[in-house]
N, C-alpha and C positions, 0 to 999 in steps of 0.2 A: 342598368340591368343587374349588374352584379352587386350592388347593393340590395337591391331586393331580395336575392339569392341568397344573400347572407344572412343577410337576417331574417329571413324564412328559416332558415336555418338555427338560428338560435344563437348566433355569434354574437360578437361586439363592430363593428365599422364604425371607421373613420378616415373621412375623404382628403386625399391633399391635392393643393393645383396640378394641372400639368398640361401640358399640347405634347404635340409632335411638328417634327420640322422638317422629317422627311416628305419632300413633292409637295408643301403648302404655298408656297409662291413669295417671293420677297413683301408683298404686302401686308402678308398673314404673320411673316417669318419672326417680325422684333417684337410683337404681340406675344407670341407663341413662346420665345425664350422669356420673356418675363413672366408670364406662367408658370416657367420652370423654374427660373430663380425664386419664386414665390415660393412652389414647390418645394427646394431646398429649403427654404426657411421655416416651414411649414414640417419638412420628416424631419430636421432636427431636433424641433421644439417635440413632438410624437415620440422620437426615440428617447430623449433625455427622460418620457414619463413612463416610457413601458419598459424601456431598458430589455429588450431581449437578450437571448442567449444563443440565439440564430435566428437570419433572414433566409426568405424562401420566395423566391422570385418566378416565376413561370409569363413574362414577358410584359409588352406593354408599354408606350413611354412614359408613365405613370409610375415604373418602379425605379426608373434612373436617380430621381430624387433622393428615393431611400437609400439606394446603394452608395450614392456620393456622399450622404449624411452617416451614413453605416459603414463606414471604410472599415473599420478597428473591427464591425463585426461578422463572424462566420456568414460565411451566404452558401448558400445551396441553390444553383438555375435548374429548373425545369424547363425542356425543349416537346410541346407537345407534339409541335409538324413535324415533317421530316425536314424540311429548311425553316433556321433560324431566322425573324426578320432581324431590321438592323438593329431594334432594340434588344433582341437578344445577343445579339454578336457586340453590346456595346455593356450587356449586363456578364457576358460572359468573361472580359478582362478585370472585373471584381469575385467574379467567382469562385471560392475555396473548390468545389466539386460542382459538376455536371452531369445532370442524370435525361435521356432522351430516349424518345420513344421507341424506333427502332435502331437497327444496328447503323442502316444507313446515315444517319444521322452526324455520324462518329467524324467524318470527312469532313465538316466543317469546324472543326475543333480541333487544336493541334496543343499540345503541351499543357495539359489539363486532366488532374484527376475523372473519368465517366466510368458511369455505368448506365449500362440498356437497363433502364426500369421498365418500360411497357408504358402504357396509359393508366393510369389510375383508375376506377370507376368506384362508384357508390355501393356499398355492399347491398343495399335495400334493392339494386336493380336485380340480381340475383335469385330473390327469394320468388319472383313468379315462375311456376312452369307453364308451357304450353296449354294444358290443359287448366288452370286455374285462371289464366288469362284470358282467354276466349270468355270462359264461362262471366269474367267479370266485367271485358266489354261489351257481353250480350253478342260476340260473335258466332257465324256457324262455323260446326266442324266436317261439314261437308263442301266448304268452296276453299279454296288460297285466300291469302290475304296479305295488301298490297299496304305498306306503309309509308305515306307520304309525310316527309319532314324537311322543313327548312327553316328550323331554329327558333330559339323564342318571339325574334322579332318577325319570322317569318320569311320566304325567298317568293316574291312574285312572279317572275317566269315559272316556277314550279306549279303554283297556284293556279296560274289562267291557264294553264295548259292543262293540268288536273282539270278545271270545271267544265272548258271547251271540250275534252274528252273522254269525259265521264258517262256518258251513257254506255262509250263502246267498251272501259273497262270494266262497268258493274255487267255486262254482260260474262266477261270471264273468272272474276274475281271480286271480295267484300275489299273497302277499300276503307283505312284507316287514315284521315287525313289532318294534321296538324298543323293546321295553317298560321299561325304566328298571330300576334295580335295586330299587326296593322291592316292586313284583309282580312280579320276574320267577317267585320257589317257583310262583305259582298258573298264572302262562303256560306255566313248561315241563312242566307236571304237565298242563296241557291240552294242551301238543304232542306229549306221548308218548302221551298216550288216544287222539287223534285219528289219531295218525303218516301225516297228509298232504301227499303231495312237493308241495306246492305252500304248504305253511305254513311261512314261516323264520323263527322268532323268535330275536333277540337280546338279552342285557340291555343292551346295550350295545355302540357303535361307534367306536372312535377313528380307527384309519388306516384303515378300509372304509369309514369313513362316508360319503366321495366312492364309492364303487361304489356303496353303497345308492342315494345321490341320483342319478348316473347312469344307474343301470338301469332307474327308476323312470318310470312312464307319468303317475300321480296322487298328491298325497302328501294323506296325514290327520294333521294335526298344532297344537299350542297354536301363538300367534302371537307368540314372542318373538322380537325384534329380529333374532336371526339367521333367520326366513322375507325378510328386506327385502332380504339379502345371497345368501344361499345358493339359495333357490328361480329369484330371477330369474339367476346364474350358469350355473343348470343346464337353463333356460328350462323350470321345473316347474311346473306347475299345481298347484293345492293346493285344499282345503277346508279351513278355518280352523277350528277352535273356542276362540275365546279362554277365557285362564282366568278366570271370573267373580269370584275372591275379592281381587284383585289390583291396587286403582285399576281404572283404565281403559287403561292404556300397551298390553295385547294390542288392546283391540278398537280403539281407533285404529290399530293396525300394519295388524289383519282389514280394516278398512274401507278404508284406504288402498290395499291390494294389492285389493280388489275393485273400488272404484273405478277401477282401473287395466286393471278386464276380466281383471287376473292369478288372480283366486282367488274362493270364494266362501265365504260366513261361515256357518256354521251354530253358533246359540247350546247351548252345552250342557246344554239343560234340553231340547230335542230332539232330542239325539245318539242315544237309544235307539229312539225312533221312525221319527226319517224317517234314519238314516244308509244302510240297504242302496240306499233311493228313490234318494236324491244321488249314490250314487257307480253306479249306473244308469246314473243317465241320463247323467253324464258319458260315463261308459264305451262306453253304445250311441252319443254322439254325437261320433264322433273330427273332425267341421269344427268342434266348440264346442273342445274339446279343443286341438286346430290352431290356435284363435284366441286362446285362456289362453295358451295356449304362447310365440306369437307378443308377447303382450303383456306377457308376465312376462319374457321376455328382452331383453325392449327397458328393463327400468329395470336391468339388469345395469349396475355398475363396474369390472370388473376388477383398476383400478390402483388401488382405495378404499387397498388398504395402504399401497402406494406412494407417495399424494397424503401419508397421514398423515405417513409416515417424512420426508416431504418438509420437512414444516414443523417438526417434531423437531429435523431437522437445525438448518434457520432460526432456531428459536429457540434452541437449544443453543449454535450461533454467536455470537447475538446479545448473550449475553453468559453465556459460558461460563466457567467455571472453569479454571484454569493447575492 
């Protein structure tokens, strides 16, 4: 996936081994480290040709390779959760400085240059307003509108619970549904059965993805690191359901934005149940609404890229390659 991303993007990639060995099972486990010694032999040959003048890490056990290979060079870790997994906590003893999302953050890091940069976002998500947005996904300006997201590959508990109860929500709101690409056959085979102007589903959003978030009244969506960035940018209310198979990194992000009054958590073992209830009572109460709103846009960064590029620079200078 991130290779695609990238080079959508216009970049350069290039891929090196790697596994993980955290919870893979002694049978997986000597497989896996020879991946990684592959890996090392692989960012070394990568770094001897591009020769940076700083590494930039934001997790992965994909980037342990580089940093063992890159010892001599600057690193800079990004922490996008609010809890580091292990490969962060094992890129972070190679890390000249440490930059995390929020303050919270700060408590898993002891003796270590940080700075709270925020989440970074893409400036192009910015330039939709409300009003430009709607108009561009043919949305009305007469109903809410409910934004369901569960990432590029998609969250199916989100999915079958969205289409099992969708009639009762296009009753109260236009519903923007982003269903990933591995359900999208069953979504749109359900958009065409139902053919209701008020049901948009996509598999998928790259440069509209700022319209979707802009147009949007409430979002339903997993609680991965970009809700900490994007939602308070857009000063979105949300309903969380973090992904349950996953550590814990979603439901700390969930609990973090509700404690904040920005959003509120609903476990996915009662997504099918109480989901049409929650987005109710939201929906009927636009001063609750008005208050999420107010409180998710107050943990907004804006300049989160900017800080990062900042210290990029800082360290690239600080002893950079001729």
């Amino acid at each position: 996936m991130e290779a695609d991303l990238v080079k959508r993007a216009g970049l350069p990639f290039r891929a090196i081994p790697a596994a993980g060995v955290h919870g893979v099972g002694l049978l997986r486990l000597p497989v896996n480290l020879l991946k990684l010694a592959r890996g090392l032999v692989a960012a070394r040959r990568l770094l001897r040709h591009f020769r940076p003048d700083v590494l930039f890490f934001t997790g992965g056990y994909v980037a342990v390779p580089i940093a063992l290979a890159g010892r001599s060079i600057p690193k800079l870790l990004y922490v996008p959760d609010i809890e580091p997994g292990l490969a962060l906590k094992t890129l972070a003893r190679f890390a000249d400085h440490i930059a995390v999302t929020v303050e919270e953050s700060r408590a898993y890091f002891h003796h270590k240059p940080l700075t709270v940069s925020g989440y970074p976002t893409r400036p192009e998500l910015g330039t939709w307003s409300r009003e430009t947005a709607r108009r561009h996904l043919r949305l009305r300006f007469d109903r809410p509108v409910l934004l369901v997201f569960g990432g590029s590959k998609g969250a199916r508990a989100l999915n079958r619970a969205i289409l099992a109860h969708l009639s009762d929500l296009l009753e109260q709101t236009q519903v923007v549904h982003i269903s990933g690409v591995l359900d999208w056959p069953e979504v749109e085979a359900k958009a065409q059965a139902i053919s209701h102007p008020d049901y948009h589903p996509f598999p998928y959003l790259h440069e509209e993805m700022g319209a979707a978030l802009a147009a949007a009244d409430l979002a339903l969506s997993r609680a991965g690191a970009s809700v900490l960035g994007e939602y308070p940018l857009f000063g979105l209310p949300a309903i969380l359901v973090p992904y349950p198979h996953a550590w814990r990194y979603q439901r700390l992000n969930a609990a973090y934005l509700e404690r904040q009054g920005a959003a509120l958590v609903l476990d996915e073992d009662r997504l099918m149940t109480d989901l049409v209830s929650v987005v109710t009572s939201l929906l009927r109460s636009p001063e609750r609404l008005e208050t999420m709103r107010t409180s998710v846009a107050a943990l907004a960064r804006p300049d989160a890229a900017a800080t990062i590029a900042r210290l990029l620079v800082a360290l690239a200078g600080k002893e950079g390659r001729p």
